[in-house]
N, C-alpha and C positions, 0 to 999 in steps of 0.2 A: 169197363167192358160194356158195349152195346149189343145189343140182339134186337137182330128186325122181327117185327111182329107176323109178317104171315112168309119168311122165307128163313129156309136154314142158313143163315149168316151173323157172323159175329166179326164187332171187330175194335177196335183198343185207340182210346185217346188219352194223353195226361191232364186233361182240364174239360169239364162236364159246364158246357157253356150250351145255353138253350139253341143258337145259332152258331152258325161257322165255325165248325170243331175242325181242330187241326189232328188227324189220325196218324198212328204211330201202330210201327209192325212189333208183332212182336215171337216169340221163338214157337212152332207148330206143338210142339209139348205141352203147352199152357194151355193148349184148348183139346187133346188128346183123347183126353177121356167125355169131351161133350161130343153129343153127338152135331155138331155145326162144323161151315166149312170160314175157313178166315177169305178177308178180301185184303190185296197189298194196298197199301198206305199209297204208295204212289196210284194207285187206281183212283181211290177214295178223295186223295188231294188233288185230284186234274177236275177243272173248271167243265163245269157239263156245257156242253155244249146243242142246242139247240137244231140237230139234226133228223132225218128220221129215224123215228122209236118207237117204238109198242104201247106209248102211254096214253093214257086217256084223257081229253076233252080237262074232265074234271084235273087230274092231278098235274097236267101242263098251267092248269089253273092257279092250282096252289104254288107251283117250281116261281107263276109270275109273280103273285102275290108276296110269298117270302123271299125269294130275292137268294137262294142259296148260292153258297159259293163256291161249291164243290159240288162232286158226283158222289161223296159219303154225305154230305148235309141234303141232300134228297134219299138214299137210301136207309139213312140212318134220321130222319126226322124226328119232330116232335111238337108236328105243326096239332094234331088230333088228341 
């Protein structure tokens, strides 16, 4: 289970690899009683794409530096 640091989200992999995690759904009961909202796996696994976005200077910085592979391996990092 992953939790983003400043946004209510959580969301589930079977393998804790420091880059390019492959996320996996899992049933809305398992996180029931947390107060977070889940993101679908298929969100998480679609290749981010480089359009416009609300993100900052700095953190389009780090998406070039680490190379992620996904739109969960930016929301879900662990570049800091």
């Amino acid at each position: 289970m992953l939790l983003n640091k400043y946004y209510p989200l959580v969301a589930f992999t079977n393998e804790l690899a420091f880059t390019n995690k492959v996320f996996i759904n899992v049933s809305e009961n398992a996180v029931y009683l947390m107060n977070y909202d889940t993101v679908n796996a298929d969100i998480l696994n679609a290749p981010f794409i480089d359009i416009e976005h609300d993100l900052s200077k700095a953190e389009l910085a780090q998406i070039k530096y680490w190379n992620p592979a996904s739109v969960g391996n930016i929301i879900f990092n662990e570049w800091d």
